[in-house]
C-alpha positions in Angstrom: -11.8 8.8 27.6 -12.9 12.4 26.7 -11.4 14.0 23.9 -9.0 15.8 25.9 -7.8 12.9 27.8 -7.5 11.1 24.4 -5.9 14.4 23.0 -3.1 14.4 25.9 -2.5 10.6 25.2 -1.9 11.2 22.1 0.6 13.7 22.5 2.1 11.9 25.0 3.1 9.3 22.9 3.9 11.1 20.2 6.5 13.4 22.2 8.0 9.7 23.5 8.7 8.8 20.3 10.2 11.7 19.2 12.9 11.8 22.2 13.9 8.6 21.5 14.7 9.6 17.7 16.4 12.4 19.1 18.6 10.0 20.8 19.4 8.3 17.8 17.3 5.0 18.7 15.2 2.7 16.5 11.0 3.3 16.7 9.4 -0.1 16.0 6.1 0.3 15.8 4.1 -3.3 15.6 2.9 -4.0 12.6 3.2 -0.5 11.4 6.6 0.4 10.4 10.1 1.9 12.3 11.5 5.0 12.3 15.1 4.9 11.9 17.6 7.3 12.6 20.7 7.4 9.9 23.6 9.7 9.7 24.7 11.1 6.1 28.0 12.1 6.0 29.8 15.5 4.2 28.8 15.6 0.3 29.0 18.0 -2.6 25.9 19.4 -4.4 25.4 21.4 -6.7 23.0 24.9 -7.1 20.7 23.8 -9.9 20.1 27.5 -11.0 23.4 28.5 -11.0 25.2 25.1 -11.0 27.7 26.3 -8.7 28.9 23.5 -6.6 28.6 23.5 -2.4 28.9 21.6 0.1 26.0 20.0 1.9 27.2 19.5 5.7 26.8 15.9 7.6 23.6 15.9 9.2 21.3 13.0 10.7 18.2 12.1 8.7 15.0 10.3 9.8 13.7 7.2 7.7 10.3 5.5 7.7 10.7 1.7 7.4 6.9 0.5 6.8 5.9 -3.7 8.0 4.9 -6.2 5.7 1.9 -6.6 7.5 1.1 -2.8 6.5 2.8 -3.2 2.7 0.5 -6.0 2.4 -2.9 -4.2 4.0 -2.3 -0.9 1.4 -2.6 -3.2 -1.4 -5.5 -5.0 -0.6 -3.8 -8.2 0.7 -5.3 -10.5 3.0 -2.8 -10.6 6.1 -2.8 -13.6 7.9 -4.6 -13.7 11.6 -6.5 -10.9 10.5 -10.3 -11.1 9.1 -11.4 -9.8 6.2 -13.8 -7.2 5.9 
């Protein structure tokens, strides 16, 4: 693939996986990780520099959800099926 076939792939995929957040669906990415959509409801904050308290409106917020397989390969952990290096 040339680099601007790879380029387009890429950002193919990546535009996928960002409708289906949009839609409020679950990213599972094998042995990676999912992206999860979750909804946080109505909450009071407060202004830290004047400590005036506000409301913080409901709003949906994206989480990142990372595999054991990957947990295990960032700490230097032999996962099993693969080879080590």
């Amino acid at each position: 693939m040339s680099r601007t076939e790879s380029a387009q792939l890429v950002e193919r995929v990546l535009q996928e996986i960002t409708d289906c957040l949009e839609k409020g669906e679950t990213v599972k990415l094998s042995s990676f990780g999912s992206f999860i959509v979750r909804s946080k409801g109505q909450r009071i904050g407060r202004n830290p520099k004047t400590g005036e308290e506000v409301p913080i409106a409901p709003r949906r917020v994206m989480v990142f959800k990372p595999s054991n397989i990957l947990k295990a390969r960032i700490n230097g952990l032999v996962v099993e099926g693969e080879e080590e290096e």
